[in-house]
C-alpha positions as MATLAB code, in Angstrom:
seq = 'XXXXXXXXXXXXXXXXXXXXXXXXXXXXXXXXXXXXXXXXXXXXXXXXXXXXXXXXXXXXXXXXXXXXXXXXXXXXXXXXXXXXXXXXXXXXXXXXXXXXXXXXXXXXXXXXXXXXXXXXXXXXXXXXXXXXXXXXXXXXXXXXXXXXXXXXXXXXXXXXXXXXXXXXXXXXXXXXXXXXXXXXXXXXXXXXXXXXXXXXXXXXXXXXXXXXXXXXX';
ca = [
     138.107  -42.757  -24.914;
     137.450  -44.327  -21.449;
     136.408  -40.793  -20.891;
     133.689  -40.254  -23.117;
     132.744  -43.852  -22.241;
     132.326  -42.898  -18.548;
     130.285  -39.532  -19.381;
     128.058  -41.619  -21.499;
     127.443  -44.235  -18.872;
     126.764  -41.166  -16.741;
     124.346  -39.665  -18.792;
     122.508  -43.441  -19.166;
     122.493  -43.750  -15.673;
     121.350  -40.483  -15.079;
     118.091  -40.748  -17.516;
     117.249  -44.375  -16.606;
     116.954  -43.030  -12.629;
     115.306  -39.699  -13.903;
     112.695  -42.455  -15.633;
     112.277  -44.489  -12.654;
     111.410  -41.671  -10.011;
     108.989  -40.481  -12.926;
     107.252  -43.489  -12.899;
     107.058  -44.119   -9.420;
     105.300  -40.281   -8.878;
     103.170  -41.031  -11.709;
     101.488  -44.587  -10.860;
      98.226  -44.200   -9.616;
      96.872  -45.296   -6.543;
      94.639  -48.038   -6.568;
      91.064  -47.131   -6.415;
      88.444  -49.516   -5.750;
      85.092  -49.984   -8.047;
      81.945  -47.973   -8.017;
      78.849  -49.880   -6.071;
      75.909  -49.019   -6.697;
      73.474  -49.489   -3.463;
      69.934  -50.016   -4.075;
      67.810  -49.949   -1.165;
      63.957  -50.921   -0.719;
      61.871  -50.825    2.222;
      57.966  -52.408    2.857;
      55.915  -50.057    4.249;
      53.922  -50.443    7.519;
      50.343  -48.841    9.629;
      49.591  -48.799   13.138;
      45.921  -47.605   13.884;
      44.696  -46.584   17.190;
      48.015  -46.818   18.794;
      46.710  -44.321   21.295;
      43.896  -46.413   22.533;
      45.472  -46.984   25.931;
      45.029  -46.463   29.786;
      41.571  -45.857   30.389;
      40.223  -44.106   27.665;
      37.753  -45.090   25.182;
      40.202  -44.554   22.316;
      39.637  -43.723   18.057;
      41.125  -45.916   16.223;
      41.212  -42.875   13.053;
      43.600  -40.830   15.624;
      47.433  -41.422   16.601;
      47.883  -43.431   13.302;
      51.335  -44.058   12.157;
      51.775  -44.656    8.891;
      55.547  -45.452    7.318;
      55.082  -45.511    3.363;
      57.497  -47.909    0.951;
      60.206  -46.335    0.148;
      63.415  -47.170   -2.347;
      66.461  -45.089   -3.087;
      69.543  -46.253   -4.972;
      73.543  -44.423   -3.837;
      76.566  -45.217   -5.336;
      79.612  -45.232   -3.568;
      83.466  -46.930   -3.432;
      83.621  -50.413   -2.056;
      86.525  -49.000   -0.497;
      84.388  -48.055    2.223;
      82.397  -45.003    2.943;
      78.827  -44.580    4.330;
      76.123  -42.641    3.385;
      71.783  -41.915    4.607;
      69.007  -42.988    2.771;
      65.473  -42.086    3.443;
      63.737  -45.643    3.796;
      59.724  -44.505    4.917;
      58.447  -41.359    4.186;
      56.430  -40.889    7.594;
      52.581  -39.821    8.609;
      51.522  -39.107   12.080;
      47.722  -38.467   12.365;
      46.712  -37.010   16.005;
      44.051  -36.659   17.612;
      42.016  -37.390   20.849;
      41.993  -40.756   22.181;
      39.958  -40.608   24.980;
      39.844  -39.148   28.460;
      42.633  -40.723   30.673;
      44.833  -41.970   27.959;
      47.493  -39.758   29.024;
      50.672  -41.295   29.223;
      53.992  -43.236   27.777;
      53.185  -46.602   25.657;
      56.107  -48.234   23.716;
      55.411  -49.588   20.264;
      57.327  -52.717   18.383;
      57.736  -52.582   14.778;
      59.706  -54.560   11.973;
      59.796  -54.407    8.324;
      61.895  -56.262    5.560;
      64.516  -54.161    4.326;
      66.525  -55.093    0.903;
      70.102  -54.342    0.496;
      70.920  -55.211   -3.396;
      68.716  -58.321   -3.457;
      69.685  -59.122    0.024;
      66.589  -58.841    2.338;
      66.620  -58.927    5.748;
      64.506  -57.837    8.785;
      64.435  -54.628   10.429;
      63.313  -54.108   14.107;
      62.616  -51.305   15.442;
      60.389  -49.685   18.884;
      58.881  -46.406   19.004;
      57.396  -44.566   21.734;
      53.847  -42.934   21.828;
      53.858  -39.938   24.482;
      49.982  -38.719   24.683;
      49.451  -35.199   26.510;
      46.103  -33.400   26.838;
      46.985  -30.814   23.723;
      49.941  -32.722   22.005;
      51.155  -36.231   21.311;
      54.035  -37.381   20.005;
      55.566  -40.391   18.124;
      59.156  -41.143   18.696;
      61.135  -43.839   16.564;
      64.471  -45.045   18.652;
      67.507  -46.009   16.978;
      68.146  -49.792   16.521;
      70.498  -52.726   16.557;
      72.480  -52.103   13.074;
      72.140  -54.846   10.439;
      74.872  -56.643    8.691;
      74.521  -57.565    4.865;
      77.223  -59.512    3.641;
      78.606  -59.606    0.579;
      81.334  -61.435   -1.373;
      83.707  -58.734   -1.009;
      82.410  -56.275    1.035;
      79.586  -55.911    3.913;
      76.757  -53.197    4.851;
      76.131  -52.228    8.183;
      72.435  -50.291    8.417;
      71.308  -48.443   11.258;
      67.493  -46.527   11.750;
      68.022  -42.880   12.842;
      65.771  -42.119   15.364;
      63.107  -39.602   14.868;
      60.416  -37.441   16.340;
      56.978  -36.101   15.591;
      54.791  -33.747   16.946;
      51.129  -33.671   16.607;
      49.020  -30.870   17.684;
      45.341  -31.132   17.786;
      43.522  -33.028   14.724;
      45.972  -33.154   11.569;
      48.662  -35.166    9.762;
      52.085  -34.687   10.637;
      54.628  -35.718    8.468;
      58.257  -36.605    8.315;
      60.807  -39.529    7.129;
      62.870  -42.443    8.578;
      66.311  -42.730    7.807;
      68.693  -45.361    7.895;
      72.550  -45.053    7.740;
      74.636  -46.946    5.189;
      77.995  -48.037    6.348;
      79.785  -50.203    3.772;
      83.084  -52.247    5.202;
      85.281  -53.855    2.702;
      85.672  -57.624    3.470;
      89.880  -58.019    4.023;
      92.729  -55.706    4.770;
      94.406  -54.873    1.382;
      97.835  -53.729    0.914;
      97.705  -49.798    0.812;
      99.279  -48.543   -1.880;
     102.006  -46.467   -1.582;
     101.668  -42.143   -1.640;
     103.163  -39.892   -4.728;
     105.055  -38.726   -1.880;
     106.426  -41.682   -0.272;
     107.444  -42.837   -3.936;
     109.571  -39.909   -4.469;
     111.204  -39.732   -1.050;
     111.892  -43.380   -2.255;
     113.270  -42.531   -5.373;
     115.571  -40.018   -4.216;
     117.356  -42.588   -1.715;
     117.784  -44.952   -4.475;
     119.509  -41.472   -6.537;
     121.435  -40.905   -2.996;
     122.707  -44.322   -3.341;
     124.134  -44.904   -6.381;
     125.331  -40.824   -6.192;
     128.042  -42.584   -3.163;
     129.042  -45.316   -5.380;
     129.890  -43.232   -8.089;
     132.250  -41.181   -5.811;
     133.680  -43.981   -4.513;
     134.435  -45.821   -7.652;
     135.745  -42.257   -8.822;
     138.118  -42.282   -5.806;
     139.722  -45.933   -6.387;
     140.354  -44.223   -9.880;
];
């Protein structure tokens, strides 16, 4: 009788450990919500911009044009980042007048929205005017911080360049680079792995207490 007792308390203990590593190695790790990003940028126009050093300068030519742009992402609030075209870009060269020739730095902001969050975004490009080509350069900026209840997003311009050659429009786009940063450290939640490693210690342990309670026996 104490026997079949024993084998039955066995067999119980057995299962109910068989049951626990099975749930441990089946509980899913905690994934944070979907967010979606929506994004929306004003546009902006410089005209003339190479009317500089000496020459006369045409205020149709070296135009820079930066059209509104909006784009929407979605991504895990866990953190992640992503790029978003924010200005879909024109460049219209052309000759500016003898001795304008040279390097001439341009300032630039726009308001950039981040989910309903609007903020201002500074930026300086660089005008380089040759004899046959000029070229526009936009410089990477200062990143800017929306914040959130639960979660923040860093955005930084990517710099880009375009080359005009002779009369024309030259085209290309402004980026900016999403990084979204969770607000607090959460717990991490613990790896199928590290569960099962865990659950076979725990098996281990109650394996030696068996054999010794079999041994005072």
């Amino acid at each position: 009788m104490l026997v079949v007792i024993d084998m039955l308390s066995k067999t119980k203990l057995g299962l109910a450990l068989a049951t626990f590593v099975l749930m441990l190695m089946v509980v899913p790790s905690a994934n944070a919500d979907p967010l979606q990003i929506v994004t929306q940028s004003g546009g902006f126009q410089f005209s003339g911009v190479g009317s500089n050093g000496n020459g006369t300068g045409i205020t149709s030519f070296d135009v820079l044009i930066g059209d509104p742009g909006s784009a929407s992402q979605t991504i895990d609030t866990a953190g992640g980042s992503f790029t978003t075209v924010i200005n879909p870009l024109t460049f219209i060269q052309g000759f500016t007048g003898f001795g304008s020739e040279g390097t001439y730095e341009i300032n630039f902001s726009q308001l950039l929205t981040v989910n309903g969050q609007t903020l201002t975004l500074n930026g300086i490009a660089s005008l380089t005017i040759g004899t046959f080509q000029d070229s526009i350069s936009i410089l990477s900026s200062e990143p800017l911080l929306f914040q959130f209840d639960t979660f923040s997003v860093s955005a930084s311009l990517l710099p880009v360049t375009i080359f005009g050659v002779e009369n024309g429009d030259y085209h290309d786009f402004l980026s900016v680079q999403f990084d979204v940063i969770p607000n607090g450290n959460p717990e991490p939640v613990p790896e199928p792995a590290t569960l099962l490693l865990l659950g076979t210690g725990l098996t281990g342990v109650v394996v030696r207490v068996r054999k010794r309670r079999k041994g005072k026996v």
